[in-house]
N, C-alpha and C positions, 0 to 999 in steps of 0.2 A: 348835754347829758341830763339824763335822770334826776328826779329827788330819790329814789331810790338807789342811783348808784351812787350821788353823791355820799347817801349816809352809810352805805356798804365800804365805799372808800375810806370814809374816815377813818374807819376802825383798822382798816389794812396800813392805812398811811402811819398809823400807831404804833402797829405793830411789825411793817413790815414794810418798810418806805422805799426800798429799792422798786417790790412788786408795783406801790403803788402809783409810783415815778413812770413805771413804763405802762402803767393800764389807763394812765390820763394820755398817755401817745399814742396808743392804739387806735387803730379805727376798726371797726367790723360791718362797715358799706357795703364791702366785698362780696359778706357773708349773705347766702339768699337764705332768709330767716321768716317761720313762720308761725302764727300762734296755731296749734293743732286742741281739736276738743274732743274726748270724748268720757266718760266718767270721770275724768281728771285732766287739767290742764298741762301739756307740756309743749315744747320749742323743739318746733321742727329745724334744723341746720342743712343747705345742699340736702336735700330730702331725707337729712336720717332724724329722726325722734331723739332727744336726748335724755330720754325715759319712757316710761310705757303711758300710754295716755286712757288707761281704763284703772290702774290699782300701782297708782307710784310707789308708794311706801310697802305694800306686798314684793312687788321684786326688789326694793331694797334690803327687805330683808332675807328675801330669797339668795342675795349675793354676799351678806355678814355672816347666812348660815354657812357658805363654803369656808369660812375662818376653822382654824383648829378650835379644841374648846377650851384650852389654855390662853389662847393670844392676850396679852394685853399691850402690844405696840404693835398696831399697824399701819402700811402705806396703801392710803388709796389714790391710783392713776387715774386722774380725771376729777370731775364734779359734777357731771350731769346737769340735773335738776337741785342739787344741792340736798336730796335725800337719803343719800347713805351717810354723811359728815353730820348729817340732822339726829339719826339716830345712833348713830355711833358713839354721841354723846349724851346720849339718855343711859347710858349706863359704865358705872364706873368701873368696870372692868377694863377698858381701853380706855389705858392711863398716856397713853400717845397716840395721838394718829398726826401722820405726816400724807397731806396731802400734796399731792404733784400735780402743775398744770401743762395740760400738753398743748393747750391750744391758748395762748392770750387774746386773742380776740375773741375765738365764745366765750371766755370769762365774764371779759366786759359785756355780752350780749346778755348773758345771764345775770351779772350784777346789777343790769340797767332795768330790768323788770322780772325782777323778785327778791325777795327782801333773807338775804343771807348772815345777816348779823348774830341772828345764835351762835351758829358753828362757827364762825369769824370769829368772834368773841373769847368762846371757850377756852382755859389753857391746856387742856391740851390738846387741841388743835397747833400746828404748824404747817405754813404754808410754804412750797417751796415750788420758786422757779425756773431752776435749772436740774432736776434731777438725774440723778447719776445715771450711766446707763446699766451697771448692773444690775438688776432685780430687787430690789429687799422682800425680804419673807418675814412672815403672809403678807399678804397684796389682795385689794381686789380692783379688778380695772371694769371701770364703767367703758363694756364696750362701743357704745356709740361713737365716744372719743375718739377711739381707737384708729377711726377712718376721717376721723378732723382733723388728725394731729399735725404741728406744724412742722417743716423740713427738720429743725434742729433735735427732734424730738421722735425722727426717723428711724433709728437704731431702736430705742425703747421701746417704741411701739409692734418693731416686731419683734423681737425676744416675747414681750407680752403675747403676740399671737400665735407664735410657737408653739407655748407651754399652752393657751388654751387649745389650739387644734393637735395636742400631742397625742393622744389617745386615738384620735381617728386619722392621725398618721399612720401611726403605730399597725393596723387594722390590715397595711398592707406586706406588713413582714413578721407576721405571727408564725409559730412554729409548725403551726397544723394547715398554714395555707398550702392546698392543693396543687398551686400549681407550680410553688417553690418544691412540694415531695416530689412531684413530675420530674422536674426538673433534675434534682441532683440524683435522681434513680437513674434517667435517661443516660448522666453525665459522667455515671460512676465511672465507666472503664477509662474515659481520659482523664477524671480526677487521678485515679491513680498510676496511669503511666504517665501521663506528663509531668514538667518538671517544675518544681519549686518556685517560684518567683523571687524567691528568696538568694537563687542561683546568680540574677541578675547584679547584686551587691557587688561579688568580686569581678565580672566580666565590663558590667556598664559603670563602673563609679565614675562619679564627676563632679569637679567643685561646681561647675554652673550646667542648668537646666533651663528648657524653655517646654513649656506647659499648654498646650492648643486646647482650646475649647472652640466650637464652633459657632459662637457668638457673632452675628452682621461686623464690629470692628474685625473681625478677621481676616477680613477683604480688603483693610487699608494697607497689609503688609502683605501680600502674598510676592511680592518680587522682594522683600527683604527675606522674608523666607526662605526663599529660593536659591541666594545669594548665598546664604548664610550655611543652608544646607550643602551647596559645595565645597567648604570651607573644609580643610583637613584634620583642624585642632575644633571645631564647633563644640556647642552645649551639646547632650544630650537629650534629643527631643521626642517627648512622648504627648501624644496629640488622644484627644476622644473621637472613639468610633465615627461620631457622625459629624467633625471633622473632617476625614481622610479625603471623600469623595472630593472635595473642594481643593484639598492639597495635594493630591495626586494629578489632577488636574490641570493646575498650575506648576508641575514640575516639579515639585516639593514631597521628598521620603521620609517620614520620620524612620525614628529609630525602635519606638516602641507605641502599640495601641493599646488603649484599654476599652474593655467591655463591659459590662456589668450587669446592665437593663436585658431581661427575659421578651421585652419588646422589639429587641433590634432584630433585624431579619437580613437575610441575604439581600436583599433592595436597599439598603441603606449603605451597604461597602462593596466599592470593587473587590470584590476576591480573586477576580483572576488578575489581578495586579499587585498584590500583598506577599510577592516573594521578597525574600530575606528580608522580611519587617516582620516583628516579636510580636505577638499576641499575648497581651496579661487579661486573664480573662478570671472571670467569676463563677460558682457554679450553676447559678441561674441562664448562663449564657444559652443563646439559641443552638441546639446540633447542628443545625444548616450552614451557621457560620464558621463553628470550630472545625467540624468537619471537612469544608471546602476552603477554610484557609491557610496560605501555601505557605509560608512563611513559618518558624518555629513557634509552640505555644507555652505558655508558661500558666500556673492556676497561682490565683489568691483567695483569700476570702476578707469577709468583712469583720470589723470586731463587736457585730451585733450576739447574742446566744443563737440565734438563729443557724450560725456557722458551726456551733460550740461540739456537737456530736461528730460533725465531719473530720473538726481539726485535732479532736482526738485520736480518732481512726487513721485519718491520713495528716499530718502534719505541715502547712506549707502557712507562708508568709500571709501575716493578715493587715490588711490594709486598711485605715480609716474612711469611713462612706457615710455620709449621712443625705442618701437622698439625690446627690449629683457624681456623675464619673468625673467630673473634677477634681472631687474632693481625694478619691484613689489616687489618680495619677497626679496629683502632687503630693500624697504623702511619700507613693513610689518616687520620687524626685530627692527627696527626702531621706528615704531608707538608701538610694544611692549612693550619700553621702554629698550632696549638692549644697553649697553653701550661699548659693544665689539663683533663686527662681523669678522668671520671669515669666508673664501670662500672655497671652494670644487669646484673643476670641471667649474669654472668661466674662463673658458682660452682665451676666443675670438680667437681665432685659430688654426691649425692643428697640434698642438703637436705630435710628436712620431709616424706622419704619421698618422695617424687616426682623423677622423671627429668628433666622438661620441664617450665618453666608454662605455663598453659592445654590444654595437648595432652590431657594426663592428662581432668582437671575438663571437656574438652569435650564438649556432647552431641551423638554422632555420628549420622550421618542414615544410616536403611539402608543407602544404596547408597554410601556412602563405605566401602567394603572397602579400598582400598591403604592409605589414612589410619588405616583401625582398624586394621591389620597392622602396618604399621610403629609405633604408638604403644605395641603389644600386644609387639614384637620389642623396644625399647627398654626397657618396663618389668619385661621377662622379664631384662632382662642388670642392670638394676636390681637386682631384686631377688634375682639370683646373684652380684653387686658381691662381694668378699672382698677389696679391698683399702681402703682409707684412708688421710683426709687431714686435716688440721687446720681447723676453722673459725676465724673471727672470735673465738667466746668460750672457744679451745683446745680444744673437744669435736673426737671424732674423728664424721667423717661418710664412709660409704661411696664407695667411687668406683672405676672401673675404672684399667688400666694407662695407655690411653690418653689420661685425662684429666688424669692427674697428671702426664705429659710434658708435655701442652700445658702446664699452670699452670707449669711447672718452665722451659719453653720461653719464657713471658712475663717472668716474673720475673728470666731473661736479659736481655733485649729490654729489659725499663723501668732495669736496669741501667747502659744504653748511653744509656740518652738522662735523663740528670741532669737538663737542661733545662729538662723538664715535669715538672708535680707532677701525681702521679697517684693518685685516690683510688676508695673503693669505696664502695657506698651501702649494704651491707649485713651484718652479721658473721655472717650464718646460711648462705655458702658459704665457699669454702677461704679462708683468709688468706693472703695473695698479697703475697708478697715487695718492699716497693719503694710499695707503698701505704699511703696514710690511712681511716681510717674516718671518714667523715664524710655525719652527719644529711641524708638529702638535700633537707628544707626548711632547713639551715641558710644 
């Protein structure tokens, strides 16, 4: 070690001897770590900058200015280069700062060459190593961290990316987007003759539900599926859209599909096979599919504002969606009056190398071009995937930004509803906050 971390340590060990118990066990060998130059010196980590290396203390203050202009207790996620906690302290207005580390070994990489004993020092400075994963407010997260962080500090890191990429979520369900007006214009006459979703309550109730996503684990149960689906007292099973093709396939009907995505097209479900299976469908839904499917349909909406004029006008069941049709068709599980949900193919990320099950493994027929394109576009983002998520057996598995909000988004959701016990049938996708694993013959 360092004379520099040695004298860094000391001051922690003072103050903080649990942390500094574990930062002498640390190692950061691991880490591919590099000095970067250029008007200012920062540490490059796995190729990301841990500051900016022309004007450090300008984007430090560029990230204290997003602070309300009341704050005096804040939590800063991360340490970078140790110059937001630098300046944070040059003014006494923040009479607390709690610092959070997300990574223990860049710590150490940074205590070991640069000298952090100011803001160490400081009382009010506090250092904390396990922090909670709720949010505290204001926060500012050094996002370089953000993509170092270590497993146990998984959950926090994405809530934090959440809230910074919210606005340009947001972007795609504004009220004046174009092709959501299209849509519910096109949709009007079956908004209004179709039926309620809401109808579903008194016909489908059931204490237990089984919940299909089309997640690669999906493919580990299809003959339990199957099994289960002949069964005459079964759960109540409502599977996603781009599910079906996989479990129609394999002999397997649910009971109810959901839609919701203005993406989905008549290529991605058999339609000529979706008699007497429900359609709970959204108003974005595609014509081609509402139209050509034979089965009965039912409308919901979301509880975004987005729906807020529709469900004035026409009034039907509105279901919880932030972003995934999982997220609907389990709260419909739910409004059923189900006191135990179980998941299928819910993995939020690329299990067993594959994107989708079945889609991948299918053997496509020449003229199925939309079907090979999009299976060909999903597997291409697969396999450029660069972030990750934790499984069932704590290994990390690939997966995009957007996958890991949804899971982040449910794991909300099962939060709120104590009620139901909610399990997963498989540990080979993400581990999902709020759930059991359990055998799905047991």
């Amino acid at each position: 070690m360092t004379e520099l971390f040695n004298a860094n340590l000391n001051i922690i060990s003072q103050r903080w001897p649990i942390i500094a118990s574990a930062l002498q066990q640390v190692s950061f060998d691991h880490l591919d770590a590099a000095l970067v130059t250029g008007q200012n010196q920062t540490i490059s980590v796995n190729g990301i900058q841990l500051s900016s290396r022309h004007d450090r203390l300008a984007e430090a203050r560029l990230l204290i200015h997003t602070l309300p202009q009341e704050t005096q207790t804040v939590t800063l996620y991360g340490i970078g280069m140790g110059d937001v906690p630098s300046l944070l302290i040059d003014n006494p207005q923040y009479s607390q700062i709690k610092v959070c580390i997300l990574n223990l070994a860049v710590l150490a990489l940074v205590l070991s060459y640069t000298d952090q004993s100011e803001w160490l020092n400081h009382t009010s400075v506090s250092l904390s190593f396990n922090p909670d994963t709720r949010l505290d407010y204001p926060y500012i997260a050094i996002t370089p961290e953000l993509s170092l962080c270590d497993e146990a500090h998984a959950r926090l890191r994405d809530l934090l990316v959440i809230e910074l990429n919210q606005d340009f979520a947001n972007k795609r369900h504004r009220l004046d987007d174009p092709l959501t007006k299209d849509r519910f214009k096109c949709n009007e006459a079956l908004i209004i003759k179709d039926p309620d979703a809401a109808s579903l309550i008194e016909t489908m109730r059931s204490d237990k539900a089984i919940v299909i996503g089309s997640g690669p684990s999906l493919e580990e149960h299809y003959d339990y599926l199957k099994a289960l689906s002949k069964q005459p007292n079964k759960p109540v099973m409502i599977a996603a859209d781009t599910a079906l093709k996989g479990l129609l396939h394999h002999g397997i009907k649910p009971d109810i599909v959901i839609t919701v995505d203005s993406l989905i097209d008549s290529y991605h479900l058999p339609l000529e096979d979706t008699d007497n299976i429900k359609l709970v469908y959204f108003p974005k839904a595609n014509p081609r599919v509402l139209e050509n499917w034979r089965g009965p349909r039912f409308i919901a909406y979301g509880q975004s504002n987005v729906y807020d004029a529709l469900a004035q006008q026409y009034p039907k069941l509105r279901l919880y969606i932030s972003g995934s049709v999982i997220h609907p068709a389990i709260d419909l599980a739910v409004n059923l009056k189900a006191k135990q949900i179980t998941l299928f193919g819910c993995d939020f990320g690329y299990c067993h190398n594959k994107s989708h099950a079945f889609w991948s493994a299918h053997s496509f027929k020449q003229e199925d071009v939309e079907e090979r394109a999009w299976v060909n576009a999903i597997d291409n983002r697969m396999r450029a995937a660069r972030h990750w998520v934790l499984d069932g057996h704590g290994n990390r598995i690939t997966t995009d930004l957007n996958l890991r909000a949804y899971l982040r988004y449910l794991e909300l959701y099962i939060a709120r509803h104590p009620e139901v016990d909610f399990y997963r049938a498989s540990l080979s996708g993400a581990c999902i906050q709020g759930t059991r694993y359990k055998e799905p013959n047991a």
